[in-house]
C-alpha positions as CSV (number, residue, x, y, z in Angstrom):
1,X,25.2,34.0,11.6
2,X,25.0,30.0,12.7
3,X,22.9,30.8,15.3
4,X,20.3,33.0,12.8
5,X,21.0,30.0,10.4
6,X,19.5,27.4,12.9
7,X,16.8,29.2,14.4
8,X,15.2,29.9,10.6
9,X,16.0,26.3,9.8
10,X,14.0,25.3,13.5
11,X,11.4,27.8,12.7
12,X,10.6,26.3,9.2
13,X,10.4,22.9,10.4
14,X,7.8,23.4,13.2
15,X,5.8,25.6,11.1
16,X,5.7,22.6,8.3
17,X,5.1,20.3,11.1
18,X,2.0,22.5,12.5
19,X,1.0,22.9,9.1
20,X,1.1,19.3,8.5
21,X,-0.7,18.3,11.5
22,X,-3.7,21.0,11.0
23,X,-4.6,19.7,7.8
24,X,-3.5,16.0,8.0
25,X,-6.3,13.6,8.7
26,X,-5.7,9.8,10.4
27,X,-4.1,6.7,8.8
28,X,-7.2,5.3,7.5
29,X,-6.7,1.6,7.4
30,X,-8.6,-1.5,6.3
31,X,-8.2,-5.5,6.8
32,X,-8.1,-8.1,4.5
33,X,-7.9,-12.0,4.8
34,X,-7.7,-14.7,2.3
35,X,-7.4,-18.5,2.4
36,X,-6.6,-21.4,-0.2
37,X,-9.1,-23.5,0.1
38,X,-8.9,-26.2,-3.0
39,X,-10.4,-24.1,-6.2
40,X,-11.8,-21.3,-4.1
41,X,-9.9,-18.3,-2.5
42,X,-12.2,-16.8,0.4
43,X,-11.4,-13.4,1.7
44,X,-13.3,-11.6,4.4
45,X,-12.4,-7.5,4.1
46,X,-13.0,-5.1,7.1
47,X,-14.0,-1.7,6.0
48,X,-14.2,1.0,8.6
49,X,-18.1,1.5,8.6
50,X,-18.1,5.6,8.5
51,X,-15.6,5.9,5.7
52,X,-18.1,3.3,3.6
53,X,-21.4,5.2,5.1
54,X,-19.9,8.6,3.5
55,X,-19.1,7.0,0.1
56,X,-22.1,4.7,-0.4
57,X,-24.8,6.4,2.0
58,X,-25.5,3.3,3.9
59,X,-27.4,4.9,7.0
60,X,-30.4,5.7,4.9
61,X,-32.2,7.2,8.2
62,X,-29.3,8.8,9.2
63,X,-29.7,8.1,12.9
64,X,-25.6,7.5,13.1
65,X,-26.2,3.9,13.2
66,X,-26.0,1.3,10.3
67,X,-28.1,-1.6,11.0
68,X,-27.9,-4.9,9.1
69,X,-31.4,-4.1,7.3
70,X,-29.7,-0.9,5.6
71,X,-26.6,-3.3,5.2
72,X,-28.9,-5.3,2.8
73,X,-30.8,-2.7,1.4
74,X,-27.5,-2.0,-0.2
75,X,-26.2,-4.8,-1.6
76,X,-25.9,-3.8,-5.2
77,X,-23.9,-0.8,-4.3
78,X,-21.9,-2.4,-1.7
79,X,-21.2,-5.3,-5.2
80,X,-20.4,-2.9,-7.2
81,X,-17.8,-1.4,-5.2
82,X,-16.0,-4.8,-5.0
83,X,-16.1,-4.9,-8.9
84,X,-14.7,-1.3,-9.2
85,X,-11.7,-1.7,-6.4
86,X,-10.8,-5.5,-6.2
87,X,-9.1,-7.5,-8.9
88,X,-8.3,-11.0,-8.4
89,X,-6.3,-13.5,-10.6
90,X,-6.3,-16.9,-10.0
91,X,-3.9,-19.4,-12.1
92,X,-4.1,-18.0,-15.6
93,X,-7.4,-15.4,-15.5
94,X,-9.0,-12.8,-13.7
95,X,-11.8,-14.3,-11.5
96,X,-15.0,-12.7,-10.8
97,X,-16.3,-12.7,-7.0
98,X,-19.5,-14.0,-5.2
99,X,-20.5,-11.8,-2.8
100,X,-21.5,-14.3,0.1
101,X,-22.7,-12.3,3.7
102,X,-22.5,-8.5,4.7
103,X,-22.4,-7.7,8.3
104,X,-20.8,-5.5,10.9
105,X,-17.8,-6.5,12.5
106,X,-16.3,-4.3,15.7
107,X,-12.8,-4.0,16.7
108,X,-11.1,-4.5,20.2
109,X,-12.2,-0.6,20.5
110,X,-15.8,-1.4,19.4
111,X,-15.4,0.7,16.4
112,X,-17.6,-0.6,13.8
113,X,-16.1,-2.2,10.5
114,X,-18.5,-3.0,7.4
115,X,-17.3,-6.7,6.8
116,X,-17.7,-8.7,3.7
117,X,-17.4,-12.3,3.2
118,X,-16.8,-13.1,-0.5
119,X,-15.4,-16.1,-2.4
120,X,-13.1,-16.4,-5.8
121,X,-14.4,-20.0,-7.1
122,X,-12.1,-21.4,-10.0
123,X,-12.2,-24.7,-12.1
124,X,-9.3,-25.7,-10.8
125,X,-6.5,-26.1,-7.7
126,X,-5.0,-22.9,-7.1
127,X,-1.3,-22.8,-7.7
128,X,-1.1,-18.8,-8.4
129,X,-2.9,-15.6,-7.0
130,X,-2.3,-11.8,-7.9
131,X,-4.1,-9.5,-6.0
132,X,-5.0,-5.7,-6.1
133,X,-6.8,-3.8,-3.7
134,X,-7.7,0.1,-4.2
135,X,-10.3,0.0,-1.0
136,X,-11.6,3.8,0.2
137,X,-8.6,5.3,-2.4
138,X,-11.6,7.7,-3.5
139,X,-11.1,8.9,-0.2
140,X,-8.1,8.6,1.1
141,X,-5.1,8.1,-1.4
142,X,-2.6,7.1,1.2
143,X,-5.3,4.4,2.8
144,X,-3.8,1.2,3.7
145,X,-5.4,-2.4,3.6
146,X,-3.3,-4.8,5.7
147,X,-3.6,-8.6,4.2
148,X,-2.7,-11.7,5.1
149,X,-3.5,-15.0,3.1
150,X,-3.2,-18.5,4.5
151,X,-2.5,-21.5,1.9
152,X,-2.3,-24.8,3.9
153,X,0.6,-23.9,6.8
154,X,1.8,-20.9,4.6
155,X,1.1,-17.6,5.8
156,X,1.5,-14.6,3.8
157,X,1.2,-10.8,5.0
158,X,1.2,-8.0,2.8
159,X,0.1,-3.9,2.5
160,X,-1.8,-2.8,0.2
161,X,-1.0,1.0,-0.9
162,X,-1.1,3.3,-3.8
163,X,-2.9,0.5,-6.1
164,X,0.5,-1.7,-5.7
165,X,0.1,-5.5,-6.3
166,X,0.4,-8.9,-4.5
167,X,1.5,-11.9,-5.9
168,X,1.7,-14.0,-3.0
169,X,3.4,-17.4,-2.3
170,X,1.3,-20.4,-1.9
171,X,3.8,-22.8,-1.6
172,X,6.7,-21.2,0.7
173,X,6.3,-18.0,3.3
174,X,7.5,-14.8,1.5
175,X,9.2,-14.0,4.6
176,X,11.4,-10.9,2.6
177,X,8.2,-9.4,1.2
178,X,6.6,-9.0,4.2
179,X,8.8,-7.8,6.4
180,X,9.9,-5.3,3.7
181,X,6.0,-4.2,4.0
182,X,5.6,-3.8,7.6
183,X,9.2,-2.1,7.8
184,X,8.0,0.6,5.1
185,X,4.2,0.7,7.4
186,X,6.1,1.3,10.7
187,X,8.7,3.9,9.1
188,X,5.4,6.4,7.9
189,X,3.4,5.7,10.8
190,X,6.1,6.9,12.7
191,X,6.6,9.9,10.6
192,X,3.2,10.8,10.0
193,X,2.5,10.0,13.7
194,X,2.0,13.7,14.6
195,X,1.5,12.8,18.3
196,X,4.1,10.6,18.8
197,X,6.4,13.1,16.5
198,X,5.2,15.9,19.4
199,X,5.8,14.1,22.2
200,X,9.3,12.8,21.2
201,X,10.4,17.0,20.1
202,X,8.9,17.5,23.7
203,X,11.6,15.1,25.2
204,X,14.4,16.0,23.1
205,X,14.2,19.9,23.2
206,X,15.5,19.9,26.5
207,X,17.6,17.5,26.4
208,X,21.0,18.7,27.7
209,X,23.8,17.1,25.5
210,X,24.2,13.9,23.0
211,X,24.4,11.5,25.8
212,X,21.5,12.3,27.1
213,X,19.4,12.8,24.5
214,X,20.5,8.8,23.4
215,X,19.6,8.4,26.8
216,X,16.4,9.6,26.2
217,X,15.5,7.9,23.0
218,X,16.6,4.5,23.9
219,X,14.1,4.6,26.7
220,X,11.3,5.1,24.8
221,X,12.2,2.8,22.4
222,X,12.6,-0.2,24.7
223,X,9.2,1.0,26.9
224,X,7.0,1.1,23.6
225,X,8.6,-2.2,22.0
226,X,7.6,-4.1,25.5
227,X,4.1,-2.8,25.1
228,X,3.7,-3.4,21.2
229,X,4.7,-6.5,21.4
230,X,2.2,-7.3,24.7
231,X,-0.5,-5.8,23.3
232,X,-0.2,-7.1,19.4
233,X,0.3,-10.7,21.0
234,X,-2.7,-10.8,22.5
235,X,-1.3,-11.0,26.1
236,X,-3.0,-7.9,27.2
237,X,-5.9,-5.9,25.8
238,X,-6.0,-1.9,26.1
239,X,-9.2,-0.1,25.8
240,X,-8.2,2.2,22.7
241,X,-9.5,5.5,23.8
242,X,-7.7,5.4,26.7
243,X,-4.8,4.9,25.2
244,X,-5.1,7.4,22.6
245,X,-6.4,10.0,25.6
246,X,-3.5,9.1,28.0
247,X,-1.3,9.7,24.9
248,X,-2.3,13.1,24.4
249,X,-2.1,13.5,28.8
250,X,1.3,12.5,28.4
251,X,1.9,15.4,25.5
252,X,0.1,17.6,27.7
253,X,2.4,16.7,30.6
254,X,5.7,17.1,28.8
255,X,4.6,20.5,27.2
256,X,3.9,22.1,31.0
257,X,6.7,20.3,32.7
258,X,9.4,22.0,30.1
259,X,7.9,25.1,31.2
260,X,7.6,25.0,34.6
261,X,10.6,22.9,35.5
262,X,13.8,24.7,34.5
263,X,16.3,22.1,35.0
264,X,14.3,18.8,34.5
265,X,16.1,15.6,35.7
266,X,15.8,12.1,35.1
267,X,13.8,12.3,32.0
268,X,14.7,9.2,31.0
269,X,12.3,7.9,34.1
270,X,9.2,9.5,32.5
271,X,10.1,9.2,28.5
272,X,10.2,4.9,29.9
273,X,6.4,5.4,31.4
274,X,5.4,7.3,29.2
275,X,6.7,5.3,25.7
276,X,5.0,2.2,27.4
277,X,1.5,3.9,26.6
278,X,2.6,5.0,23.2
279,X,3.4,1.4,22.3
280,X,-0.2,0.6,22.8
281,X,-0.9,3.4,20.6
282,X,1.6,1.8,17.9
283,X,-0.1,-1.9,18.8
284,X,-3.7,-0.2,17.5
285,X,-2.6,-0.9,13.5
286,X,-1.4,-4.3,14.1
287,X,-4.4,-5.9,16.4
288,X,-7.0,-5.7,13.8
289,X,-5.1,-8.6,11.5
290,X,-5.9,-11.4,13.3
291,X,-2.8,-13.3,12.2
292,X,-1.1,-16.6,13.2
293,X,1.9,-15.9,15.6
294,X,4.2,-17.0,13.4
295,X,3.2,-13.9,11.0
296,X,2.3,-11.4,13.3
297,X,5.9,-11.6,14.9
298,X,7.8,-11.3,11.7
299,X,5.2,-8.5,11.0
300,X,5.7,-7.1,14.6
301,X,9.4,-7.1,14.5
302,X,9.6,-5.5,10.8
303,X,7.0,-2.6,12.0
304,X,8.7,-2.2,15.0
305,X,12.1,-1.8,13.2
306,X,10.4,0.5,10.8
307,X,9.2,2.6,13.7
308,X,13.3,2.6,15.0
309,X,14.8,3.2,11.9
310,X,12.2,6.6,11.6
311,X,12.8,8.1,15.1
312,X,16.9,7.9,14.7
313,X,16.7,9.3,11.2
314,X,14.2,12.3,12.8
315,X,16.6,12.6,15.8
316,X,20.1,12.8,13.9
317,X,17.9,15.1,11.7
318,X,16.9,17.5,14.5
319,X,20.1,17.2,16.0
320,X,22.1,20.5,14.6
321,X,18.7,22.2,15.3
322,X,18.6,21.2,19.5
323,X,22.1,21.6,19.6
324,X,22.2,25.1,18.7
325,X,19.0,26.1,20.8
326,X,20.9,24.8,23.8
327,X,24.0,27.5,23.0
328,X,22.1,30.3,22.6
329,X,21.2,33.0,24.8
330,X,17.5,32.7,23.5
331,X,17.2,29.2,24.4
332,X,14.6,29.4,27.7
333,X,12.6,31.6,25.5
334,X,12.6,29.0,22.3
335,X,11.8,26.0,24.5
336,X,8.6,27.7,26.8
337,X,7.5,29.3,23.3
338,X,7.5,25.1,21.7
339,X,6.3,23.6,25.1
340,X,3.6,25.8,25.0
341,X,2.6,25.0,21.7
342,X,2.4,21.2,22.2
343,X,0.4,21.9,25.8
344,X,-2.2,23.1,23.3
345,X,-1.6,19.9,21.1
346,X,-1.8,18.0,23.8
347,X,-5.0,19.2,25.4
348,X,-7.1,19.7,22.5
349,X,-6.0,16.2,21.3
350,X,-7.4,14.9,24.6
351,X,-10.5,16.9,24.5
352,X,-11.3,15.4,21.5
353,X,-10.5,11.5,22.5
354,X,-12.0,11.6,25.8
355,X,-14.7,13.8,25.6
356,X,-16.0,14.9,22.5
């Protein structure tokens, strides 16, 4: 009766989990930066270009490629949109925008960002700013803008989700408020991190005993912190598709291995070469911020904790369910039939980042 009990309980959570990763879609993200400058707060925001293309048909010719002309050509629209999903206060009233330049901005991957350069004049120094950003909400409504605002030597980091609000401090670093941010960023991309989620079930449905599979775990976790941190400081720059490819190659790799190799040793070996790719993976979010040191490693540390805190709770979670596949007599037959189903994640996932 345990047994049957687990093997329902394992069965419904990889068919939610296949369920969730056919229909679920990308973290869509977007950048924000502001500075204090006297009686003006500047911002510059990074849209990705094929989310705003979709919603406000900038590629008029539709030749896949927005140029600056078609950039300009839709000014109004593109000013409108600001009206509609930014509101600013500065001091005591809302303040309207000035839209200054439009352009393209490309990311360490050379994927293409629409990128806006606007200013929020006042009459007077700014000693207060509440901020709300709803960017590409129409079409995603978990998006995510990443922000950071610079006053003077203060620097302020914040994410901006389901319409919440900033009220950022100009006069002393809101050190709690932003790592509470990136904590609660790196706990759901961890969890909504379908690759990462398959890759790590790869590992641990093998795994023989709790010692092991602890083992296991704390390999990964110190292999992707090294390369998170590497890569989000700017010491080393990763071509993104790569990554994301030899992600899905390592997948892949675990997937066959658990079928072919009965009695696999030393996995702790692989999970640590492996997990230093997937930090590079977990870098990608990060990298687009351009922020001070000083920020980005509170904001490194609190997304990297966030990430932690997400793969114990999904390990003491899945626990009960491993544990009992490794006492029964079906066991061999339960692990080729889930290796062979994240081979097939694994490979399509790389057909589609390296070739398609």
């Amino acid at each position: 009766m345990k047994t049957r009990f687990y093997w329902i309980l394992s069965s419904t959570v990889f068919f939610c989990l296949f369920s969730s990763i056919v229909n679920s879609h990308p973290l869509s993200v977007s950048y924000a930066e502001f500075t204090v400058s006297g009686q003006t707060l500047n911002a510059i925001y990074r849209l990705p270009m094929d989310d705003m293309d979709l919603l406000l048909g900038l590629d008029s010719d539709l030749d896949e490629i927005v140029s600056e002309n078609e950039i300009s050509d839709t000014r109004d629209s593109i000013n409108n949109y600001i009206l509609e999903h930014v509101t600013v206060q500065v001091n005591d009233s809302v303040t309207s925008h000035s839209l200054i330049s439009m352009g393209t901005w490309l990311d360490s991957d050379d994927f293409p960002y629409l990128e806006l350069v606007v200013e929020y004049p006042t009459d007077a120094l700014i000693q207060y700013a509440k901020i709300q950003l709803r960017f590409l909400s129409d079409l995603y409504p978990d998006h995510r803008t990443l922000a950071s605002l610079t006053s003077g030597e203060i620097s302020n980091q914040f994410v901006f989700q389901h319409s919440n609000t900033w009220e950022p401090e100009l006069t002393k670093q809101s050190a709690l408020t932003s790592a509470i941010e990136f904590f609660a960023f790196g706990l759901e991309h961890i969890v909504t991190g379908y690759d990462h989620l398959l890759f790590l079930l790869g590992l641990l449905i093998v795994s023989r005993g709790l010692k092991n599979l602890v083992i296991i775990v704390t390999s990964f976790t110190v292999a992707h912190s090294i390369t998170l941190a590497m890569a989000t400081l700017g010491l080393v720059h990763p071509v993104g598709w790569i990554v994301e490819s030899a992600i899905a190659l390592s997948i892949l790799y675990v997937g066959v291995e658990n079928i072919l190799v009965k009695e696999v040793k030393y996995r702790w070996r692989l999970t640590f070469a492996f997990g230093l790719i997937h930090g590079f993976g977990f870098a990608g979010l990060l990298q687009g911020m351009d922020l001070e040191n000083a920020g980005l490693i509170l904001s490194l540390f609190s997304f990297n904790l966030g990430v932690e805190v997400g793969q114990i709770a999904i390990v003491v979670l899945a626990w009960p369910m491993l544990n009992s596949i490794a006492r029964t007599k079906y066991k061999r037959t339960i692990v080729n039939g889930v290796s062979g189903v994240i081979s097939i994640f694994g490979l399509i996932w790389f057909i589609q980042r390296a070739i398609l």
